[in-house]
N, C-alpha and C positions, 0 to 999 in steps of 0.2 A: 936743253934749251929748245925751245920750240923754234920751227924755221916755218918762217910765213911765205907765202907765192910772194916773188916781185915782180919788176915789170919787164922786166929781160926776160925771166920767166916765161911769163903767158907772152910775149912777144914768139918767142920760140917755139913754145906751145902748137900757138893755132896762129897761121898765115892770113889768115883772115881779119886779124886784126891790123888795121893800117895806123900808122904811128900818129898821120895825119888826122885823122878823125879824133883820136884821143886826145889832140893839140886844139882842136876844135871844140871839144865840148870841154876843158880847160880856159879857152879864152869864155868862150859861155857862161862858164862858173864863178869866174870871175867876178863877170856882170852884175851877178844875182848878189846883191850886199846882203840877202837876209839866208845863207847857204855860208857851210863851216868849208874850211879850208879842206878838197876833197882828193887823195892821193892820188898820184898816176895810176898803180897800180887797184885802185879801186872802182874809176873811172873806167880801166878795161872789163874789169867786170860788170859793173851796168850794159856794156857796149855790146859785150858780146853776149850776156843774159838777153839781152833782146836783140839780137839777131841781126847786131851791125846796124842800125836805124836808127840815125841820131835826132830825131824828133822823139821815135817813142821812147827813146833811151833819155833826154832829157824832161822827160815830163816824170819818169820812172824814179831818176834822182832826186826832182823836188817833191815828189809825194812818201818818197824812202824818209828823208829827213823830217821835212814838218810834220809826219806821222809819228815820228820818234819824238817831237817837242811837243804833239796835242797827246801823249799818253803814258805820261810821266809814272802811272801806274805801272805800267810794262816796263817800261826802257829808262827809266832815273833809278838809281841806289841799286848799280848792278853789280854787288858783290857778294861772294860766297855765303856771308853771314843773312845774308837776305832769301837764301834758297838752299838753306841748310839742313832744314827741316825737313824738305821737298826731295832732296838731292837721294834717297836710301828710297824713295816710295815710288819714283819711277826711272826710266831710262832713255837716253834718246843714243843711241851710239852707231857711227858708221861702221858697214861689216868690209872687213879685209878686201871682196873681193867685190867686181861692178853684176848689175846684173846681165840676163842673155843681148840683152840690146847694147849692153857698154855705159850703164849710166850707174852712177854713183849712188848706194844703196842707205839711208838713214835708217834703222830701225828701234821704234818706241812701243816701250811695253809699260805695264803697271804693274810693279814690281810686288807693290805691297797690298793686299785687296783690302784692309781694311778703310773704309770711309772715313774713320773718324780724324785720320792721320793725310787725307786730300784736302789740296787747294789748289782750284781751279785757276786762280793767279798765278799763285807760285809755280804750278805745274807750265804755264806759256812763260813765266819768267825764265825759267830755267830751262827749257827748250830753245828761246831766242839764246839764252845766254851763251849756248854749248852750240845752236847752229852760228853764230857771229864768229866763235871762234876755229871752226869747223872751214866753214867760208874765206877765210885770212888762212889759215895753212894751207888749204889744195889752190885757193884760185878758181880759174873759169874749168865749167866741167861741161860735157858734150849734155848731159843730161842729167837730172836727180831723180829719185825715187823715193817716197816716203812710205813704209810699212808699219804699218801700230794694229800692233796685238790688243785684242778688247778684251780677251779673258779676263776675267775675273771685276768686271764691268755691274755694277751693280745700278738699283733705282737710288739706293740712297747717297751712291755719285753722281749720279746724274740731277739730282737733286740740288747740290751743292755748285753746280755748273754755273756762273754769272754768264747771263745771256750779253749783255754790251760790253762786257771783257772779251769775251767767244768771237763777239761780231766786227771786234777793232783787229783783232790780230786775225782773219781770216781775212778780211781785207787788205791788211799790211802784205802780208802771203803772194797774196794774189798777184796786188797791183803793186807793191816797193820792194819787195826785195828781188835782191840780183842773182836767181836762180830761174834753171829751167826746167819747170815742173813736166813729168813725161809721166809719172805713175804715179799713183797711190793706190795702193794694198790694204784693206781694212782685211784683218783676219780675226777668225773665233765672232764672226758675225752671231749674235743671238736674237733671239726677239725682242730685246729690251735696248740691244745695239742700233736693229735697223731701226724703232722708232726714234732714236735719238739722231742717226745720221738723216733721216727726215726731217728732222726740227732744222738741225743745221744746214741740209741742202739753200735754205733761202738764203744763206750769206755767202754761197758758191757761183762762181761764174760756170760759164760752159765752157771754157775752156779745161775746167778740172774738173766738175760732173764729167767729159766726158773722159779722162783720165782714171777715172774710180771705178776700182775692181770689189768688188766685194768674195771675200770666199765666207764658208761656215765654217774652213780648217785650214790648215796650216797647208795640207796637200795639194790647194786651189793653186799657192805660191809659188810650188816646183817648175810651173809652164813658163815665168819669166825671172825664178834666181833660181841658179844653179843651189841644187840642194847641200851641196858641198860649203857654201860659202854663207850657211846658215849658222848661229850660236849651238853648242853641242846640244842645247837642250831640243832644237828641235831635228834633231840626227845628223848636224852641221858636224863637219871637220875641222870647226873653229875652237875658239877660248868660249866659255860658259859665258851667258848672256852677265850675270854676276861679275866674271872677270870683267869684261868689255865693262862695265859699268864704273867699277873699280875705276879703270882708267881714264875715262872720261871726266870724275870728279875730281880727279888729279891735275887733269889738263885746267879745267877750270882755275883749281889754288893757285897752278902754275902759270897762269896767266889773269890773274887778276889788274897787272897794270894795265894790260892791252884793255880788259873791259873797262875800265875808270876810265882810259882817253875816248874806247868806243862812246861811252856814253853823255860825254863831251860835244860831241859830234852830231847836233841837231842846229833847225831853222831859230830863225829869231824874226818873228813875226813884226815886230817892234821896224825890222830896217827892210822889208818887203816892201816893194814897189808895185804899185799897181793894187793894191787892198788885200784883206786876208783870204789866206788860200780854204778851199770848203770841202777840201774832199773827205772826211769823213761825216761832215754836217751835210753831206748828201746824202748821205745813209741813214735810215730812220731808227731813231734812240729805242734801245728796247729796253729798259729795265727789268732788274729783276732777276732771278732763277730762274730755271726748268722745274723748280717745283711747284711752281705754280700753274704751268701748264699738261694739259693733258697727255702724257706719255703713255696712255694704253690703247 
């Protein structure tokens, strides 16, 4: 059975979090009639994702939710049968060990290289899916790291890439969910790689441009994760990227109730007060693929 952080927990955890504050943005939550019923223990994670500040921490909360009710594409009908297809073609799994700074390591690869077999939906559905439930077992973490392997990165995926899919959950990332981005590790960078992380630079803030390491190998990596605490495939002391994967779509089956109630768990624009919220109709709609734009 899977054990989720509570709030005794992370109370334990990190002294930094004050009980009082967490009772404070509860009475807050309250307020907001068009905000789902939002756990203690969840409330500590927003709080201390951002760094004990309960202004930036409740603006954090309302753009988490009503980002989850404006993109039903992502975050509605999140179950296994929905990401079934997807779940053998790539991988998102946490590695055993943190990296050299003490931050919690995600590692995603593209398992399968054939194109014909990518969806660039299914691929961020099932990424939220497995980090939601990722985030409910450990709790608040000192730091995150995200590594994604490009190998095997083709034009005819990049192809297939829905640009305002790309640009909603690169947004969500950013500004709603309750992690603290410290790294990102792009590795097997190629020349068909860096013109694509160019396209997407425009929906990055500076706060994670300036997080972004690029290597052209795997070897760039060794300077902030322990090579040891890598998949065996890349001369890790660990389980093969394969096992880890294994296990991770397990976690999912085995928590499919927790994501039915997650996905419960959105704004209701209908009982907001004060007019509707515009944070992603601030951002300019881009339709369309990457194939239609120039990537040489």
């Amino acid at each position: 059975m899977t054990q989720f952080a509570t709030a005794e927990s992370e109370y334990n955890k990190d002294k930094k979090i004050r009980k009082e504050d967490v009772e404070a943005l509860e009475e807050w939550a309250k307020k907001q009639p068009h905000l789902p019923k939002i756990s203690e223990v969840k409330l500590i994670q927003f709080l201390q994702s951002n760094y004990y500040r309960l202004e930036a921490t409740k603006t954090c909360i309302d753009k988490y939710y009503t980002i989850k009710a404006q993109c039903p594409d992502i975050f509605a009908n999140r179950t296994v049968d929905s990401v079934k297809d997807i779940m053998s073609i790539v991988t998102a799994t946490l590695l055993p060990k943190k990296s050299k700074n003490g931050y919690t390591v995600l590692f995603c690869k593209l398992m399968d290289k054939n194109s014909d077999n990518f969806s660039n939906l299914e691929v961020i559905k099932y990424f939220d899916m497995v980090l939601s439930v990722l985030l409910a077992q450990l709790g608040t973490c000192e730091g995150h790291v995200l590594v994604i392997d490009m190998e095997g990165l083709s034009l005819s995926h990049i192809a297939k890439v829905n640009i305002n899919v790309t640009r909603k959950y690169m947004y969500f990332l950013q500004e709603a969910l309750p992690i603290r981005t410290k790294e990102i590790h792009i590795v097997n960078v190629s020349a068909l790689a860096q013109k694509l992380l160019n396209l997407v630079k425009s929906f990055i803030n500076k706060d994670i441009l300036d997080a972004l390491h690029l290597h052209t190998s795997v070897d760039g990596l060794f300077e902030f994760i322990p090579k040891d605490a890598l998949p065996s495939e890349y001369s890790g002391q660990n389980e093969s990227l394969v096992a880890m994967q294994k296990e991770v779509n397990k976690s999912l089956v085995d928590n499919q109730q927790f994501l039915r109630e997650d996905e419960k768990e959105i704004a209701d624009e209908t009982k907001r007060v004060g007019g509707k919220a515009k944070y992603l109709d601030e951002e300019p709609e881009m339709a369309g693929s990457f194939k239609k734009l120039d990537v040489f």
